[in-house]
N, C-alpha and C positions, 0 to 999 in steps of 0.2 A: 210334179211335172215341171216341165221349161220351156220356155219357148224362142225361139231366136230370129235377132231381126227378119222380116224377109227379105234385104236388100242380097241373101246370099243366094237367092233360090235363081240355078241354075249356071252360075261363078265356078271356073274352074279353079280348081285348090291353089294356085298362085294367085289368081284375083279375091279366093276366098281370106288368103292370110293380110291381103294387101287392104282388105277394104273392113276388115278385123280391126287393123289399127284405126281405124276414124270409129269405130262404132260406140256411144257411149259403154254400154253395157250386155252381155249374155243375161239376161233373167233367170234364175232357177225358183221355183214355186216349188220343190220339193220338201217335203215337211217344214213350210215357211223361210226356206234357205233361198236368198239372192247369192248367185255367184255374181260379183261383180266383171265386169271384161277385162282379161289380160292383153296383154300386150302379145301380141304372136309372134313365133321365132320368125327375126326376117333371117338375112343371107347369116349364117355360121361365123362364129369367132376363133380366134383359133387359139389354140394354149398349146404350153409342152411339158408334157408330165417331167417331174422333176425330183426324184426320191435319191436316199442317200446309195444308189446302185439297183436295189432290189425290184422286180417288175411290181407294178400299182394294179391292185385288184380292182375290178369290175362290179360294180353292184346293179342289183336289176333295179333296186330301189334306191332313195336316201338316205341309207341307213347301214349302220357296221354291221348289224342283223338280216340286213337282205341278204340274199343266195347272191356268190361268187359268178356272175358268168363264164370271165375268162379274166387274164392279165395283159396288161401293157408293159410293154419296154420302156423304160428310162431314160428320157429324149427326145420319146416319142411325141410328134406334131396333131394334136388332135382338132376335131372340127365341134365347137361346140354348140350346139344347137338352141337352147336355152338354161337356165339355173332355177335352182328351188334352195330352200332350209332343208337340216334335216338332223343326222343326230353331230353331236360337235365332234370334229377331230383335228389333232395336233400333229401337224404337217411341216414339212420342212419351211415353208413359204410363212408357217403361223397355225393361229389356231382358231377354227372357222365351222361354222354351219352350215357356210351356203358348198352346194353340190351341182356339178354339170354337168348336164345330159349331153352324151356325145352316138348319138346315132351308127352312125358306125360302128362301135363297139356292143353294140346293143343294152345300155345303160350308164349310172352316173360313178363320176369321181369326184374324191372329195375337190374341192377348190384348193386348198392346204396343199394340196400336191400339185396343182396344175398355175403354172407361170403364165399369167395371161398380162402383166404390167400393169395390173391394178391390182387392190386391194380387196375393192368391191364387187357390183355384180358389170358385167361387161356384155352381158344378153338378156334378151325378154325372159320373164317367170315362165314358168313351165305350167301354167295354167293352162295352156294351149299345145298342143302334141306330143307331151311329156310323155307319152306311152307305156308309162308301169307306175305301179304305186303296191305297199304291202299298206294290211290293216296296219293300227296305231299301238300293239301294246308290247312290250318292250321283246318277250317269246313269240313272235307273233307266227300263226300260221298260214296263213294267206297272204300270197303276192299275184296280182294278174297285170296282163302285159298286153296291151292293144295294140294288136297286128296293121296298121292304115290301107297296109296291099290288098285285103281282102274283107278288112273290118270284121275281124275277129278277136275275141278274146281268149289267153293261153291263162289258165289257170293252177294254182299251185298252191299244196297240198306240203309242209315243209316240216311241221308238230305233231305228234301224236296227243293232241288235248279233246279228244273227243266230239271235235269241232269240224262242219265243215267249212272247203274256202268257198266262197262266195261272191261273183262281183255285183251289184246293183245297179244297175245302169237306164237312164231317160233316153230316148231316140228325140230327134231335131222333131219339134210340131208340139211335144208334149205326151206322147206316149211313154207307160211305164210305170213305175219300175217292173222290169225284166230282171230276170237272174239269172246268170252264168255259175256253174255249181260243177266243183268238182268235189264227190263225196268218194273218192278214192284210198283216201287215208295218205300218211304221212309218207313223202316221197312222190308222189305221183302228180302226176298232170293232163291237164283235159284241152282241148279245142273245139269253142264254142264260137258258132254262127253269131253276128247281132239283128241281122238285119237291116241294117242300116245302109244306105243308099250311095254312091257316089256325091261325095261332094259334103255329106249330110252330117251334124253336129252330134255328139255322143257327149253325155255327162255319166259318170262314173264314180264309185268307189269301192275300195275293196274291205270286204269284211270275213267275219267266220261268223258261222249260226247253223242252228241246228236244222236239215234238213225237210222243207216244208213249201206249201204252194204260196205259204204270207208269212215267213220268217220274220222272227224277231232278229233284227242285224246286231253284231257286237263286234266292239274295236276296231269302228271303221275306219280308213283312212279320210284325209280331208278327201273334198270332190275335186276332179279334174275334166277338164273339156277335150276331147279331141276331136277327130274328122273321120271320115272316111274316105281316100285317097281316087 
């Protein structure tokens, strides 16, 4: 379970991000795991995708193995909301790990592509409303993706390894874990409620396991925090 300061109870999501950055820490007490406190996306950065012509693919997650969303144009001005690590890629710009999350597109590019005049990171971790994450193992089958409009999670179903996907998730107080489970097999996808409140803190990660009311989790992703909008 987790709990988070109270100073958020009843902050709307602009005062909630704002009063984010002063807070020492998020607690998680889930199987003895402290999230420590990210730094929350404040106002958007902006970058501009930069390839040698060809449009830059979209990932829902950090990673060459995430599911393709869509493509971007080469040029194109994006708004980037936060950065994470993820897997390395060799980019016109260099060759890099860090990846950023651009809202608008509905996930990340690698940074290697995206000309932001630095080198480094240029926005908060994605600790805080990052909105998608796949398990960690390199075929992975599970990616899910938290909706903030309605505090939902969209689950995905993307291997045939006899697995299902699965997200694990703590609600703001310390309630949980909860499971989000799509056992649909490979290719498909679910929409699942969390119940989580206006305003109200969500910890997350995404796994595959085998279909159960106390699953054994496997290849989870790290945890990530998000909100309910």
């Amino acid at each position: 379970m987790y709990t988070v300061a109270g100073t958020f109870s009843g902050m709307t999501r602009a005062q909630i991000r704002r009063t984010a950055g002063r807070t020492a820490a998020v607690v998680v007490a889930a199987a003895g795991v402290l999230l420590a406190g990210a730094l929350p996306a404040g106002a958007a950065v902006s970058g501009t995708v930069q390839t040698a012509g060809d449009p830059l693919t979209v990932r829902r997650a950090p990673s060459t193995s995430a599911t393709a969303v869509r493509t971007v144009a080469n040029g194109t001005t994006v708004a980037i909301d936060c950065q994470t690590t993820g897997t390395s890629v060799a980019g016109p710009l260099g060759t890099t790990t860090l990846w950023d999350y651009v809202p608008a597109l509905g996930g990340y590019l690698s940074d290697g592509y995206v000309k932001t005049g630095s080198d480094g990171r240029v926005a908060p971790d994605c600790g805080v409303g990052s909105g998608s994450a796949e398990c960690s193992s390199g075929s992975c089958a599970g990616e899910g993706q938290f909706r903030a409009s309605d505090a939902h999670f969209l689950v995905y179903d993307k291997e045939a390894d006899g697995k299902s996907a699965v997200v694990a998730y703590w609600l703001a107080g310390g309630a949980g874990p909860f499971y989000a489970w799509n056992s649909g097999g490979s290719g498909t996808n679910t929409d699942r409620a969390t119940g989580a409140g206006s305003g109200d803190w969500i910890y997350y990660k995404v796994c595959v396991a085998d279909y159960s009311a106390t699953p054994t989790l496997q290849n989870c992703s790290g945890g990530l925090t998000d909100y309910a909008a």
